[in-house]
C-alpha positions as CSV (number, residue, x, y, z in Angstrom):
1,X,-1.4,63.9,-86.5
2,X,-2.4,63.9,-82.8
3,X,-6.1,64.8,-82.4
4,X,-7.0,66.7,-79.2
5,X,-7.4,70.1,-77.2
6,X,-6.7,72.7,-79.3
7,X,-3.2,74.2,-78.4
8,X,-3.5,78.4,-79.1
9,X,-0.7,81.1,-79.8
10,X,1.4,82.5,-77.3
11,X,3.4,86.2,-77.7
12,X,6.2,87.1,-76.9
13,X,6.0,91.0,-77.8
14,X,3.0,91.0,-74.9
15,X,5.7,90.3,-72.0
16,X,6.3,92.6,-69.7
17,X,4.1,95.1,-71.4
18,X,1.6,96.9,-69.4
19,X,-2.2,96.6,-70.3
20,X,-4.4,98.2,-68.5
21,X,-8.5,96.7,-68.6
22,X,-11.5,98.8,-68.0
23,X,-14.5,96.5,-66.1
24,X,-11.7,93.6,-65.9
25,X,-13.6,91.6,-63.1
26,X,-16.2,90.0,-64.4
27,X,-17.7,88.6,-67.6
28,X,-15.3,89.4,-70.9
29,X,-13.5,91.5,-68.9
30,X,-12.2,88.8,-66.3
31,X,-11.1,87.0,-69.5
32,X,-9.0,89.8,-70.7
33,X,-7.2,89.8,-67.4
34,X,-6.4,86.6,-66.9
35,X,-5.1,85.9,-70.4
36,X,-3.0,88.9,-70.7
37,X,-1.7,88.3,-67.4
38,X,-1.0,84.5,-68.5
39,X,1.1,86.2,-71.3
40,X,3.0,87.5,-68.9
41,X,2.0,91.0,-69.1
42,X,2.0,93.8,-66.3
43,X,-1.8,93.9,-66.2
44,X,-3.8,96.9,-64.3
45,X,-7.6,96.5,-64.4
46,X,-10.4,98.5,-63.0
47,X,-14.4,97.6,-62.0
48,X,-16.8,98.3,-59.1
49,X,-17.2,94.7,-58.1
50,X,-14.6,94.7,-55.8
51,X,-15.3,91.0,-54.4
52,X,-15.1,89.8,-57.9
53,X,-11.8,91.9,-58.6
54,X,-10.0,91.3,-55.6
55,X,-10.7,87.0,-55.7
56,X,-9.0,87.4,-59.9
57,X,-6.0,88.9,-58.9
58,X,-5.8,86.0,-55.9
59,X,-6.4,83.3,-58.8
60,X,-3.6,84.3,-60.6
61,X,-1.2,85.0,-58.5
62,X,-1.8,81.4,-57.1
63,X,-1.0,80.0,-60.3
64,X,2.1,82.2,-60.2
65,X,1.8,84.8,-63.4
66,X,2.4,88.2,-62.7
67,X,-0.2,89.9,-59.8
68,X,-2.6,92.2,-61.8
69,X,-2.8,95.5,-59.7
70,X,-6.8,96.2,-59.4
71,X,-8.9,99.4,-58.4
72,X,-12.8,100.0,-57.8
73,X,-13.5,102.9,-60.1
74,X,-16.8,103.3,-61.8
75,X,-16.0,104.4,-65.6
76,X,-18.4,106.6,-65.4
77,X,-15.8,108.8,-63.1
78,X,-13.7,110.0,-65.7
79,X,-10.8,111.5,-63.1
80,X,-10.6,108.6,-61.1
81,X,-10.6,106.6,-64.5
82,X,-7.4,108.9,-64.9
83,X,-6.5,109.0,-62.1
84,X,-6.3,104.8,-61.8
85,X,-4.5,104.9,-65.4
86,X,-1.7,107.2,-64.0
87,X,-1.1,105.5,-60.6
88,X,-0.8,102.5,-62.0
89,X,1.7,103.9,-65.0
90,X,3.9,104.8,-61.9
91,X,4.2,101.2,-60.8
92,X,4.5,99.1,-64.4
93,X,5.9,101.7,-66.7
94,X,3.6,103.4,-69.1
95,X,0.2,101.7,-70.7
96,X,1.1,100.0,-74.0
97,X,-2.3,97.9,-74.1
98,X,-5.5,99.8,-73.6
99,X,-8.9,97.1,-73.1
100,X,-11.6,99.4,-73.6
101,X,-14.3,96.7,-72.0
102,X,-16.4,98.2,-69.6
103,X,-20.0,98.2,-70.4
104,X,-24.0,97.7,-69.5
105,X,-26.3,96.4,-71.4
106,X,-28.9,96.4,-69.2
107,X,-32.4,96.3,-71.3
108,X,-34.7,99.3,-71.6
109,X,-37.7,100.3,-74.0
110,X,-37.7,103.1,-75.8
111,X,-40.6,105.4,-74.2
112,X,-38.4,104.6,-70.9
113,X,-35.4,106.8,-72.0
114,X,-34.9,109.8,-70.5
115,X,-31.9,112.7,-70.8
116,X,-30.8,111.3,-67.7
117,X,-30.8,107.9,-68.4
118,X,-29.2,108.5,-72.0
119,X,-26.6,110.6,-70.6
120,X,-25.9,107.7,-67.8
121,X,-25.9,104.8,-70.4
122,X,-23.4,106.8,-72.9
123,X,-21.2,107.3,-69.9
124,X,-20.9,103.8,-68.9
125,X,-20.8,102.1,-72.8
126,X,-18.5,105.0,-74.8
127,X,-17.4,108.1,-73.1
128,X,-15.2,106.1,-70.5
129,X,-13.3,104.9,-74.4
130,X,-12.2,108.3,-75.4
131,X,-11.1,109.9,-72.3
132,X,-8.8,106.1,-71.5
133,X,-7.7,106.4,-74.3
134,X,-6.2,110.4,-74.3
135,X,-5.1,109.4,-70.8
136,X,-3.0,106.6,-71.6
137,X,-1.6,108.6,-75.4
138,X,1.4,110.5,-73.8
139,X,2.6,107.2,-72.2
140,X,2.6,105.1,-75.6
141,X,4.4,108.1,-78.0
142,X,7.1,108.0,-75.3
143,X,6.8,104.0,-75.9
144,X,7.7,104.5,-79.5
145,X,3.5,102.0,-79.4
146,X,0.7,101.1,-78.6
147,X,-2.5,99.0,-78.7
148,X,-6.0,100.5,-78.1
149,X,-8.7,98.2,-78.3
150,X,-12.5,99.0,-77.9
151,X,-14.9,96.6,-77.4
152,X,-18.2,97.0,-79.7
153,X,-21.3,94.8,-80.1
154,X,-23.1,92.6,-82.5
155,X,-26.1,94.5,-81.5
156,X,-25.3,97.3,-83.7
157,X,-25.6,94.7,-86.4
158,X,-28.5,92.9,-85.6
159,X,-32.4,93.3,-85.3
160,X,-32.2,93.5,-80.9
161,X,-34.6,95.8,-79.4
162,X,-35.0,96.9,-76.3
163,X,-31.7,98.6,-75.8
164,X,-31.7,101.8,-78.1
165,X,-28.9,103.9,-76.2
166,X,-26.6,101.0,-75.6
167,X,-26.2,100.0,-79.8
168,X,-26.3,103.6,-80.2
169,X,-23.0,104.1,-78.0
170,X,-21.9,100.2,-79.7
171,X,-22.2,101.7,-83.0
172,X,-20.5,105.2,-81.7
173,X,-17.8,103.3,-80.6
174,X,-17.0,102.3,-83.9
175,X,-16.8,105.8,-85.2
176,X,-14.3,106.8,-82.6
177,X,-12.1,104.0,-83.3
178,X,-11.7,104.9,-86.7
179,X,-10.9,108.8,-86.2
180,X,-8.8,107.7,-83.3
181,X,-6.5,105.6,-85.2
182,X,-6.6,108.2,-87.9
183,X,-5.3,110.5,-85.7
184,X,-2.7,108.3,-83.0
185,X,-1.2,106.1,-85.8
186,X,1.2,108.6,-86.7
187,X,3.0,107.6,-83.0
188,X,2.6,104.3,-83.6
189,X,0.1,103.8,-81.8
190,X,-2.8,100.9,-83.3
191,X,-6.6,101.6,-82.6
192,X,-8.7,98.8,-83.1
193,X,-12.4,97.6,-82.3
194,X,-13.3,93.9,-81.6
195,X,-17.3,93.5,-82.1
196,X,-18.4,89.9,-80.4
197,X,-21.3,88.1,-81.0
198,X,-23.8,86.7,-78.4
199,X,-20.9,85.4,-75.8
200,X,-21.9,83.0,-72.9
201,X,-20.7,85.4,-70.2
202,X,-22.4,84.3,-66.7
203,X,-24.2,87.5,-67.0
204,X,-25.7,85.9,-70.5
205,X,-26.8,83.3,-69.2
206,X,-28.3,84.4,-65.7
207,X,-30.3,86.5,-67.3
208,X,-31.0,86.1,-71.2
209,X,-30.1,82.9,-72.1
210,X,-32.2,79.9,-72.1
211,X,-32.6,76.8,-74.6
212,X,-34.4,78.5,-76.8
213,X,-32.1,81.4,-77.4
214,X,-29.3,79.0,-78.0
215,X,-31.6,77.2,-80.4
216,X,-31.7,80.7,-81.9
217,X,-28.1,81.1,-81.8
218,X,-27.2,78.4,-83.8
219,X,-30.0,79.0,-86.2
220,X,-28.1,82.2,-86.9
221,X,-24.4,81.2,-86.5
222,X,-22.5,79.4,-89.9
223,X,-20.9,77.8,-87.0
224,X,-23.2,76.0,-84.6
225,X,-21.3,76.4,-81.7
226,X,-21.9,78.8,-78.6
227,X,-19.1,81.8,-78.0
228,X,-17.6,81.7,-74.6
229,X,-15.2,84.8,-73.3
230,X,-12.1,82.9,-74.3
231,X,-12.8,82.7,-77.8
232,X,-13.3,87.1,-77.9
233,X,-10.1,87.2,-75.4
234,X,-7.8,85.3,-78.4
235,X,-8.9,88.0,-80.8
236,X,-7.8,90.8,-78.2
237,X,-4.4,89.0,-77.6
238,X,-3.1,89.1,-81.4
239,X,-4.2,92.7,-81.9
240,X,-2.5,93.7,-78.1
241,X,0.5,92.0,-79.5
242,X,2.9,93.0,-82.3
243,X,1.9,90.4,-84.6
244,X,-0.8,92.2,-85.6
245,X,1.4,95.4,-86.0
246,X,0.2,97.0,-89.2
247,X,-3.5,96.2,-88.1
248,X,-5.3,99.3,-87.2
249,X,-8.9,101.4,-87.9
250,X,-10.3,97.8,-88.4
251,X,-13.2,96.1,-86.7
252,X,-12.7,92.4,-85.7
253,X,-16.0,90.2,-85.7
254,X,-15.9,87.0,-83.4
255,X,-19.6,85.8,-84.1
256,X,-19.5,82.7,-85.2
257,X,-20.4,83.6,-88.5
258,X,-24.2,85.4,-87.5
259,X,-26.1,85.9,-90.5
């Protein structure tokens, strides 16, 4: 037995299939991208960094998988949301993977909330899920299937403060995954929800992550290790793909085993 870097699964199914990534430029996201794309996917993604969008679709081209087609939309604009998922439908056939991924987690206390800033938070962490996912419906029952996956939080599991309306929309998101595969899987179509753990995004570590969280980390991890976007973006591979075909209304922890 040869001992050295792991070697992962590849898919078949996911080739030439079009996914299409909400907040695909950066962090997780970026991940998503790039590994459906190396599956040789169609792959359509959307974020407001534009610098950061534009340079991914450079990378991969130059390593010569299929160009993802990118757009700056803010999720938070659900007819340009739309609007993105149908122009790009035109271009690589209809949405068979949906990435529901954009997010902010940006910290706020309690007494800080207001209607305003509720409202804003919920549009940018869950409403953008629903309305992607009734966009993109019609174009997977003529498909014969589909994948939806929505990406939740560990924070809805966990003692974190300091972001109330975020593991509110988190644990929402959960909800609507259930009802939504309750309701599509009749077409085929597989609804899923992928809940990481405390991932070592750039973002993470800028701004929250220092040796003393990551002591904390693997304090509370049955695997001492620290979670990087690839290990979340192998998780959202096999339920994209038709291995995991009779898979849906499930949630899908990659935590490292948090207590």
């Amino acid at each position: 037995m040869t001992v050295g870097m792991p070697v992962f699964a590849t898919y078949p199914s996911l080739a030439g299939q079009h996914a299409f990534v909400s907040g695909g430029a950066s962090g997780l996201g970026r991940e998503f991208v790039s590994q459906l794309a190396a599956q040789q996917a169609r792959v359509s993604f959307v974020d407001i960094d534009e610098a950061s969008g534009r340079a991914l679709v450079a990378e991969i081209a130059r390593r010569g998988d299929p160009e993802p087609a990118f757009s700056v939309v803010d999720v938070r604009d659900i007819p340009a949301l739309t609007e993105a998922i149908e122009r790009r439908s035109e271009r690589f056939g209809p949405v068979t993977v949906l990435v529901n991924n954009a997010a902010n987690d940006a910290r706020h206390a309690v007494v800080d909330v207001d209607v305003d800033l509720w409202d804003e938070r919920m549009a940018v962490n869950m409403r953008h899920h629903f309305f992607a996912a009734q966009a993109v419906v019609p174009g997977m029952r003529e498909a014969g299937h589909g994948s939806i996956i929505n990406l939740g939080s560990i924070s809805a599991h966990i003692d974190l403060t300091d972001l109330p309306v975020y593991i509110a929309a988190k644990a929402g998101i959960e909800g609507l995954t259930r009802t939504l595969a309750r309701e599509l899987g009749g077409d085929g179509i597989r609804v899923n929800c992928v809940i990481p753990g405390w991932v070592m995004t750039p973002r993470q570590l800028t701004k929250w992550v220092g040796e003393a969280e990551k002591e904390h980390i693997f304090r509370m991890q049955a695997l001492p290790e620290l979670l990087y976007p690839p290990d979340v973006a192998r998780m959202v591979l096999w339920l994209a793909a038709e291995d995991s075909r009779l898979c849906t209304g499930q949630t899908w922890v990659v935590d490292g085993g948090w207590e």
